[in-house]
N, C-alpha and C positions, 0 to 999 in steps of 0.2 A: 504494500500500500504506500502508494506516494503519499506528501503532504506540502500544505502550503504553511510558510515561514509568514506571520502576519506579526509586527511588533517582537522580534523574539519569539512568539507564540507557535508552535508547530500543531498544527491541526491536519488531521486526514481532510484528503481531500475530495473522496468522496464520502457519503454517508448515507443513513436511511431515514427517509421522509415518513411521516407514521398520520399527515392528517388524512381524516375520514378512515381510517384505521381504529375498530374496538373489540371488546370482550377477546377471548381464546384468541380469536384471529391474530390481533393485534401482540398477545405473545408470540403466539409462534411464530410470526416472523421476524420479530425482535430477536427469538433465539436461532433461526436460522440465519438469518444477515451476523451475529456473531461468531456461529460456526462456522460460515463461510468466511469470516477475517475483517470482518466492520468492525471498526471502532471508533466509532460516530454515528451517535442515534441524536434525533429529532423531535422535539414534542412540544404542546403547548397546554397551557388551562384551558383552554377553547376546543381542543380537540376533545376533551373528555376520556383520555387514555391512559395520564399516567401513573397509575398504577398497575397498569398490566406491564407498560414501559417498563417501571422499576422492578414488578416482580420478574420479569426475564431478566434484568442485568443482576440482579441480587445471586439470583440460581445456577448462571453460567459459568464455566469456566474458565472466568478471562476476568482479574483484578479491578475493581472500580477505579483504579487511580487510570486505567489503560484506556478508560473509554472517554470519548469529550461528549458530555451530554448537555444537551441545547434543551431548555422551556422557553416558553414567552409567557408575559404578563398579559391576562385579556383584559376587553377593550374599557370594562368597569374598574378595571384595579391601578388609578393611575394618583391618586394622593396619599399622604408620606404609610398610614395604619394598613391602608390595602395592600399599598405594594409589601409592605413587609409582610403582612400576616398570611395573603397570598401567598406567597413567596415560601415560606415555613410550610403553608399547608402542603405546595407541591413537593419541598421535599420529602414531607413526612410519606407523601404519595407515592415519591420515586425509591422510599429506602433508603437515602442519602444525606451526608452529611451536606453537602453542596452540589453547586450543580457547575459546570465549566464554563459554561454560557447562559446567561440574562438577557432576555433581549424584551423590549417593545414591541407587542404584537404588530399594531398598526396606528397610523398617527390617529391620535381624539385630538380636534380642534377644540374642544370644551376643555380639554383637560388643562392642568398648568405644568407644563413639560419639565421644569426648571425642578416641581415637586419631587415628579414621578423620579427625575435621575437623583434629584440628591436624596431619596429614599436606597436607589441602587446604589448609590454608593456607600450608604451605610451597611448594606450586604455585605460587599469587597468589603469591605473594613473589618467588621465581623467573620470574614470569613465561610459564609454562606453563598456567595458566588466568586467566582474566579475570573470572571471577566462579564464587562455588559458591551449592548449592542440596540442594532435596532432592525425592525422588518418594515419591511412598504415605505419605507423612508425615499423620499427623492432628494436631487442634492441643496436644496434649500435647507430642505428640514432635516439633512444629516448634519448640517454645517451649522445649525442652530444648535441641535444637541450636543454637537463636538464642545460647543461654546458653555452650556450649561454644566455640564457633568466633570467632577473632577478625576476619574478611570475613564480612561482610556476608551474611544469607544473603537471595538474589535471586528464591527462584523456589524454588514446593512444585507439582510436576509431578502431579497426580491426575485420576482418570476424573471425568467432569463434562460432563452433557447434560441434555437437561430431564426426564430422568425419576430424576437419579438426584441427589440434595441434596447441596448442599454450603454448605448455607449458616453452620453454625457457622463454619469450616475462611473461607469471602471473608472472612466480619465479622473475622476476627483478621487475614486479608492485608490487608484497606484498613485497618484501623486500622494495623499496625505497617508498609506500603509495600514489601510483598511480592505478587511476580504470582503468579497462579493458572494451571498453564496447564492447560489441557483436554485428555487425552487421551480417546480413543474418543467425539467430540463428537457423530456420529451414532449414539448408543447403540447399537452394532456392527450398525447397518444397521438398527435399530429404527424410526429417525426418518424415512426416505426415503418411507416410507409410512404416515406416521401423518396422522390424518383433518385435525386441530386446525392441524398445521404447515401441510396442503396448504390447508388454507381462508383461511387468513393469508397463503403465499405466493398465491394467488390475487392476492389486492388488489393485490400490489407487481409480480404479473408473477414471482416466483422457484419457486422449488421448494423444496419440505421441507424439503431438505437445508442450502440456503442460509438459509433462515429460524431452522434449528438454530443453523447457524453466526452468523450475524447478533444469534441472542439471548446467545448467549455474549460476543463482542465489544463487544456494546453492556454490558456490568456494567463496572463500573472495576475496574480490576489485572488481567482476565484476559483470558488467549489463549488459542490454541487452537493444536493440530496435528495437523487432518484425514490420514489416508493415502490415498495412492490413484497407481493409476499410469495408469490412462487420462489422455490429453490432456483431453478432456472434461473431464471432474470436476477435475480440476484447474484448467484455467482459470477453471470454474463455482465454484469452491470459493473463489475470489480475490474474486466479483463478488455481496461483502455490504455495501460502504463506501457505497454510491448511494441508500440506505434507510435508517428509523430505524422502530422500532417503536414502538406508543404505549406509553405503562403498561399501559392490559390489556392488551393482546396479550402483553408479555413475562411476566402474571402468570398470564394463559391456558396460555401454552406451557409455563410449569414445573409440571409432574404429577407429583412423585418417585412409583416405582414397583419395590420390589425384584423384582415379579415379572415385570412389563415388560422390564427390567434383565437380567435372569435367562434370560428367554427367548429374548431378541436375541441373547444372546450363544450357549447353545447352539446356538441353528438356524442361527447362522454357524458353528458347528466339528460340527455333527454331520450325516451321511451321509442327511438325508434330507429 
């Protein structure tokens, strides 16, 4: 398993994605994405998982200290009692003393942002989180946070595939050495079948999928955190470090498309 160097911080660089992920289900792929060599799992209070989260890492065979494990704060727990006692409840959820990653679910323009971080930062002090961060931040609102928070902030969690741009949003994470990490990196099932990937994975012998993943990891600062609970795909989803793409190919592969985007995503959530 590669990783990304963000601040000194060595983080895998791929991981496992776990929203819309519950009950049994949500262990056991927890515990297979470990056996296959994850170590970087994904969760949130909003998702409603982790406990199942924790009890898989609790029971595996792989040391707490070895895994980077990511919560977010949802979108009600953002002044100083919530984020902390939130904060407590998950880990009491996850089994852990701390968790690796803190992050901001998504921006509340209600909230008072200045609160919500310097409650996180009383975590890191305490020693209940090891680093904070944010999700769905764009770069106003990372650059605002940067400005309130006294830790460091490590990590702006946003969707990011080839069809959907993020390149204002890297050019401000590699200049200020902040990771990007990727959610929904197979633009929700877009990518597994798209012409450009499979002709590219051709050459290397991979599939679409991996070549998505592959183009993501190969940018600097960013990661990524595929879901999935098949064995298959998971192991497959680990097997992008053996290949490098050239320049075009990864300038091939990036298509931004809101409609591409758009579309992947309903015909994953609707009945037909």
């Amino acid at each position: 398993m590669e990783h990304v160097t963000i601040q000194g911080v060595s983080v895998p660089a791929i991981g496992l994605g776990t929203w819309r992920m519950t009950g049994p289900t949500c262990r056991r792929a927890v515990s297979t994405a470990l056996d296959c060599g994850y170590r970087r799992v994904d969760t949130a209070q909003a998702y409603g998982n982790e406990r199942e989260v924790g009890a898989a890492i609790d029971v595996a065979d792989v040391d707490r200290e070895d895994v980077f494990l990511t919560t977010k704060l949802d979108a009600g727990n953002r002044d100083r009692d919530s984020v902390l006692d939130s904060t407590r409840e998950s880990l009491d959820k996850l089994r852990t003393e701390y968790v690796d990653l803190l992050l901001i679910h998504q921006p509340n323009p209600v909230a008072d942002l200045s609160e919500t971080l310097d409650a996180m930062d009383e975590l890191v002090d305490e020693g209940s989180v090891e680093h904070i961060g944010v999700s769905n931040f764009g770069v106003e609102r990372l650059h605002t946070a940067r400005q309130h928070a006294d830790a460091p902030i490590l990590a702006d969690q946003v969707q990011y595939h080839p069809f959907w741009d993020q390149t204002t949003l890297l050019d401000y994470c590699q200049i200020n050495d902040i990771m990007l990490t990727a959610y929904s990196p197979l633009a929700h099932g877009g990518a597994v079948d798209d012409d450009v990937l499979r002709d590219v994975g051709a050459r290397y012998g991979k599939t679409p999928a991996q070549v998505a993943l592959r183009w993501l990891v190969q940018q600097e600062n960013v990661s990524t955190i595929p879901k999935s609970t098949s064995p298959e795909h998971l192991e497959a989803n680990l097997q992008v470090f053996d290949f490098e793409l050239t320049d075009a190919e990864m300038d091939a592969i990036a298509r931004p498309s809101l409609s591409r985007t758009a579309s992947s995503f309903l015909r994953q959530r609707l009945p037909f």
